[in-house]
C-alpha positions as a Markdown table, in Angstrom:
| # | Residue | x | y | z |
|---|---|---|---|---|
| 1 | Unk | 5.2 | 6.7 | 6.6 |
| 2 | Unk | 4.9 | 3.1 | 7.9 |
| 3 | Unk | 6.1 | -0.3 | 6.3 |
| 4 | Unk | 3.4 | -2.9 | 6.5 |
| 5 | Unk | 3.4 | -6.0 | 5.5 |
| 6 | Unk | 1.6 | -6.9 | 2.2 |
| 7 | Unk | 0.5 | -11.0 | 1.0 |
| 8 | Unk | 0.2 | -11.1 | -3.2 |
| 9 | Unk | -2.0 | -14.6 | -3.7 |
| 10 | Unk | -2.9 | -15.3 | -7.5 |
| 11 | Unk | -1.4 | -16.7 | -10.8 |
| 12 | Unk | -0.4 | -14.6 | -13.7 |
| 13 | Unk | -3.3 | -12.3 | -14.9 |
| 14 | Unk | -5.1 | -12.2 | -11.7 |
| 15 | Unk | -3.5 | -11.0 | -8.2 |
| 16 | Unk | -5.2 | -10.3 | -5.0 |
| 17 | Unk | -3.3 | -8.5 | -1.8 |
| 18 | Unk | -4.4 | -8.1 | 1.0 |
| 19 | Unk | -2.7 | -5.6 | 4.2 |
| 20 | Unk | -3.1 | -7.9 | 7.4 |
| 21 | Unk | -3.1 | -5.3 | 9.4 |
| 22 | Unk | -5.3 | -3.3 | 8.3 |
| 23 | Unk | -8.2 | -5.8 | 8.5 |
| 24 | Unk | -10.3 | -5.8 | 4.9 |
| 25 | Unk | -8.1 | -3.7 | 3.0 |
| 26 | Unk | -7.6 | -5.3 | -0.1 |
| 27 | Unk | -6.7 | -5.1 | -3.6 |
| 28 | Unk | -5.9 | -6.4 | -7.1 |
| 29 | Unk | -4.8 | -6.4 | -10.9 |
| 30 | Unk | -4.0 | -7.9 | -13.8 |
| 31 | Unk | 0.1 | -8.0 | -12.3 |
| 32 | Unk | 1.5 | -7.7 | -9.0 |
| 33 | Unk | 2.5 | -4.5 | -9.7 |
| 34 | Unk | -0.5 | -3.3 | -10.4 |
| 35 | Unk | -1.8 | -5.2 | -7.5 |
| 36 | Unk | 0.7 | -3.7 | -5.1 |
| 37 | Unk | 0.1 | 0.3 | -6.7 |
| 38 | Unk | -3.9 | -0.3 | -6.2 |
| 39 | Unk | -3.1 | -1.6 | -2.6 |
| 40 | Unk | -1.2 | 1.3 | -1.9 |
| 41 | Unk | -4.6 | 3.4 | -2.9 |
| 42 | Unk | -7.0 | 1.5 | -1.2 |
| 43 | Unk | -4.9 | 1.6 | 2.1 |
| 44 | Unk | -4.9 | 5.4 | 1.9 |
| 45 | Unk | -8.5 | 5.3 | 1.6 |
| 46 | Unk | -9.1 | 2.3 | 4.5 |
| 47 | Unk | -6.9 | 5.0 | 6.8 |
| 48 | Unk | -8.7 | 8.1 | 6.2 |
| 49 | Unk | -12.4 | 6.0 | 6.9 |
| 50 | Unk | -10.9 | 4.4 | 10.3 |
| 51 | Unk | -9.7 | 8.0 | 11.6 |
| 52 | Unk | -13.2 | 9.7 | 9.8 |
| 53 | Unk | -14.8 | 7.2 | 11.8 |
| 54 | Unk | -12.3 | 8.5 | 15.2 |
| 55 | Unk | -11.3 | 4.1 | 15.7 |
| 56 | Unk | -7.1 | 4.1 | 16.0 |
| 57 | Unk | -5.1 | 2.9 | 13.4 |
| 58 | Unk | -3.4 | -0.7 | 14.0 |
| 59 | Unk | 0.4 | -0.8 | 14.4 |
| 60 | Unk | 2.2 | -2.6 | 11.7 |
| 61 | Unk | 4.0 | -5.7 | 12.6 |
| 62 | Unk | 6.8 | -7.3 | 11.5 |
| 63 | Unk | 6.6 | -10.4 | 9.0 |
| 64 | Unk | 7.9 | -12.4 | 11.5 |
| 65 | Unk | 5.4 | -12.0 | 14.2 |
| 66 | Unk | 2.4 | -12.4 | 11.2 |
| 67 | Unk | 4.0 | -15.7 | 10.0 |
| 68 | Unk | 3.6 | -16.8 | 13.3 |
| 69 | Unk | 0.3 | -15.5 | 14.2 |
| 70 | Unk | -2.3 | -18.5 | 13.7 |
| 71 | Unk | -5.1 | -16.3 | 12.1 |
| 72 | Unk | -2.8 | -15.9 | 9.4 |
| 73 | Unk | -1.4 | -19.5 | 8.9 |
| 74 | Unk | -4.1 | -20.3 | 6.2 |
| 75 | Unk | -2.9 | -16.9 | 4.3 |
| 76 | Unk | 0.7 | -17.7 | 4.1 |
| 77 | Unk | 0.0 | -21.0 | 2.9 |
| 78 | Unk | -0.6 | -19.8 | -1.1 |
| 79 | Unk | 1.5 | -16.6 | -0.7 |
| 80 | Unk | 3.4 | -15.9 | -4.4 |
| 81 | Unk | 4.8 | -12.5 | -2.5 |
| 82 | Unk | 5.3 | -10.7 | 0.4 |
| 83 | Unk | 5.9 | -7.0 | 0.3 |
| 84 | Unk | 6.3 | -4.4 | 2.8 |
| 85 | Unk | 4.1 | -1.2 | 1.3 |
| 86 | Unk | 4.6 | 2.0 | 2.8 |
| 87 | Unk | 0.8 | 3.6 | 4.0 |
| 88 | Unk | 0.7 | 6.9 | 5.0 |
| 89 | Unk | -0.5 | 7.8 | 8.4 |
| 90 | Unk | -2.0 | 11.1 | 9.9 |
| 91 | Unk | 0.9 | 12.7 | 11.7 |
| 92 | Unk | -1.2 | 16.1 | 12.6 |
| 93 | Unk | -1.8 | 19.1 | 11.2 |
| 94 | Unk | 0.4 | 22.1 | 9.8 |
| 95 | Unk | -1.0 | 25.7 | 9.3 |
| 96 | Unk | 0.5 | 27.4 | 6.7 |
| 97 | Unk | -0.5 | 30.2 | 3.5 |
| 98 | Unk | -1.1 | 29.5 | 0.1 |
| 99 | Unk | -1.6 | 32.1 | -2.9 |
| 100 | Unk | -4.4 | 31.4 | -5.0 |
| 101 | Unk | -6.2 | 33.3 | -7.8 |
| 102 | Unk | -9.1 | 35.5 | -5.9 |
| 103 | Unk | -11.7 | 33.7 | -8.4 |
| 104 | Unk | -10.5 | 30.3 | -8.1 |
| 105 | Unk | -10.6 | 31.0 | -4.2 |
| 106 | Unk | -14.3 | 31.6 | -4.5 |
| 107 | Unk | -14.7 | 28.8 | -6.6 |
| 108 | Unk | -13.1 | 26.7 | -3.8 |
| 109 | Unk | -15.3 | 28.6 | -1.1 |
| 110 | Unk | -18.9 | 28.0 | -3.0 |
| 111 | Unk | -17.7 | 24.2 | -3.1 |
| 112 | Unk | -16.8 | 24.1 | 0.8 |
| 113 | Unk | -20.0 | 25.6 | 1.7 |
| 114 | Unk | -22.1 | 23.2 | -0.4 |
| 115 | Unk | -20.1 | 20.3 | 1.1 |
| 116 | Unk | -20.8 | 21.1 | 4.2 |
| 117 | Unk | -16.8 | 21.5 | 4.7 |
| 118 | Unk | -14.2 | 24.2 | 5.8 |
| 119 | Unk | -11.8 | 25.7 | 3.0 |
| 120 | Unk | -8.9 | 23.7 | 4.6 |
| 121 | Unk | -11.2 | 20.7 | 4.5 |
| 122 | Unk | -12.0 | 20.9 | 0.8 |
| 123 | Unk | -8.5 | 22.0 | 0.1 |
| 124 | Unk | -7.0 | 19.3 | 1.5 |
| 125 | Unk | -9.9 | 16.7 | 0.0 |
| 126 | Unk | -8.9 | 17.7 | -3.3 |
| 127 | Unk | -5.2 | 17.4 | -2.9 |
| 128 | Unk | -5.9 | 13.7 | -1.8 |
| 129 | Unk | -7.7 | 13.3 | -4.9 |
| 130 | Unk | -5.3 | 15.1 | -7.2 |
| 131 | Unk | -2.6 | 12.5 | -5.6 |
| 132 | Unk | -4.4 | 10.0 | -6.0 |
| 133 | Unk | -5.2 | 10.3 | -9.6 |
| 134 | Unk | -1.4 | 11.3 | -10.5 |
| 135 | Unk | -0.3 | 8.0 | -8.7 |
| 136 | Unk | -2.3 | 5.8 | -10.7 |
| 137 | Unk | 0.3 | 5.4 | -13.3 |
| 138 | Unk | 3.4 | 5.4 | -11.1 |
| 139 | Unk | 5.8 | 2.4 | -11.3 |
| 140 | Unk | 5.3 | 0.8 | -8.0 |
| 141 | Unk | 8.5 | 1.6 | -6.9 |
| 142 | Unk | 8.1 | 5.2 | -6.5 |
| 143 | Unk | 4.7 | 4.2 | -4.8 |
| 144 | Unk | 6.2 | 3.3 | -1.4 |
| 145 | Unk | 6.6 | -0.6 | -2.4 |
| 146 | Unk | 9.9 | -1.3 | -0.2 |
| 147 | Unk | 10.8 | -4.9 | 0.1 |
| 148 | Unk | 9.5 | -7.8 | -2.2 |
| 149 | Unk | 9.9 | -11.9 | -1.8 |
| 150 | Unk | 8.7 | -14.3 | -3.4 |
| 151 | Unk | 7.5 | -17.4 | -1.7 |
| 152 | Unk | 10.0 | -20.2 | -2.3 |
| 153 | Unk | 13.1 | -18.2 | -3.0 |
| 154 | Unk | 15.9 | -15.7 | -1.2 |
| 155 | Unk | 15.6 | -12.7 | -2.5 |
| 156 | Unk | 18.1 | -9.8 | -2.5 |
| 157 | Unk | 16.6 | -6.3 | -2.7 |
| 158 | Unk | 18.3 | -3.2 | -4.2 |
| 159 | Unk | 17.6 | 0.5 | -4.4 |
| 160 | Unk | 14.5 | -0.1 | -1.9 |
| 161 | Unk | 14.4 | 3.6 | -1.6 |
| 162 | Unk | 11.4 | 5.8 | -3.0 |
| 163 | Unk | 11.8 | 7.2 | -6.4 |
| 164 | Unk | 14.9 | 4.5 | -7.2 |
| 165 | Unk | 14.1 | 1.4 | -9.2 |
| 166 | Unk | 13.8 | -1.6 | -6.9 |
| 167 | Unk | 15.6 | -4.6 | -8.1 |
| 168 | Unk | 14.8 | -7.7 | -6.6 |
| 169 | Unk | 17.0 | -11.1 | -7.5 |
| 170 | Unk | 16.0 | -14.3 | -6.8 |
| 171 | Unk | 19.5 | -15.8 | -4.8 |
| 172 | Unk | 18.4 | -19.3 | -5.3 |
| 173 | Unk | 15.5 | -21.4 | -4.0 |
| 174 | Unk | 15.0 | -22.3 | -0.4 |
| 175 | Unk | 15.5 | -25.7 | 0.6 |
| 176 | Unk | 11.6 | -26.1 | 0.7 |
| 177 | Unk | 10.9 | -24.6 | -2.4 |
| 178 | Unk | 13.9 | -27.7 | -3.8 |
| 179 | Unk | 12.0 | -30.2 | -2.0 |
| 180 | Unk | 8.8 | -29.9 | -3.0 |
| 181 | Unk | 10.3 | -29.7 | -6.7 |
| 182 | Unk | 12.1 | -32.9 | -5.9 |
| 183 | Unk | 8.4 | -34.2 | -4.6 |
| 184 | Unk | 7.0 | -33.5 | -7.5 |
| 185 | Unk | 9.7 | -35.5 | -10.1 |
């Protein structure tokens, strides 16, 4: 798996991300953590079109080194969250045997055929899908969601390990974040 870096923009009932790196691949929902589980989704599904399509997938960068890149300054300015959201990438391919009912095994082999596809093809298609449907009500926190800040504060993160709870507690605003409230009295 690879960490990249995710931008939440919205208000409370409405929340876009976006993946930087991965250049369109967006998502929403009604929370952030919604947002953040449907970005996880779509990024699966941006991956397996770029290598369908045989293009290379783009290396995730560090925050840093996005903060800093000027086609990304107008995208940091209304930033409520940064998060780094772990995307699966191809790694190769493993051959191994499965046990399967000899019917169901047809089944699968008339469905191949009609797609067009190999067993392993359709086999593994239809694991992505089964995955896919079982993560759509996982708390985002066993969905590969790693690191989370929130624009204007220090945050400290705990437990940023899959299948723990991530708690994230804001240390105290940043001296920006105090200014622009002082601006604003």
């Amino acid at each position: 798996m690879t960490i990249y870096v995710a931008l939440v923009h919205g208000e409370p009932g409405s929340y876009g991300v976006s993946l930087p790196d991965l250049p369109g691949c967006t998502s929403g929902g009604a929370t952030i953590e919604a947002a953040l589980a449907h970005v996880r989704l779509a990024a699966a599904d941006w991956v397996e079109e770029v290598v369908n399509g045989g293009h290379a997938i783009p290396p995730a960068r560090p925050i840093d080194e996005l903060c800093a890149d000027p086609n990304y300054a107008e995208e940091f300015e209304d930033v409520v969250l940064t998060a780094g959201v772990e995307v699966d990438l191809p790694s190769g391919v493993t051959r191994l045997s499965i046990t399967m009912d000899n019917a169901l095994l047809a089944q699968v082999d008339r469905a191949a055929e009609e797609a067009g596809e190999s067993r392993s093809g359709w086999l593994a298609a239809a694991a992505r899908l089964r995955l896919r449907h079982d993560n759509g009500g996982i708390h985002p926190s066993r969905m590969g969601i790693k690191r989370v800040a929130a624009k204007g504060f220090k945050t400290k993160i705990k437990g940023a390990v899959s299948g723990k709870r991530v708690a994230a507690r804001a240390a105290r605003p940043t001296k920006a974040a105090r200014r622009s409230t002082k601006q604003r009295a």
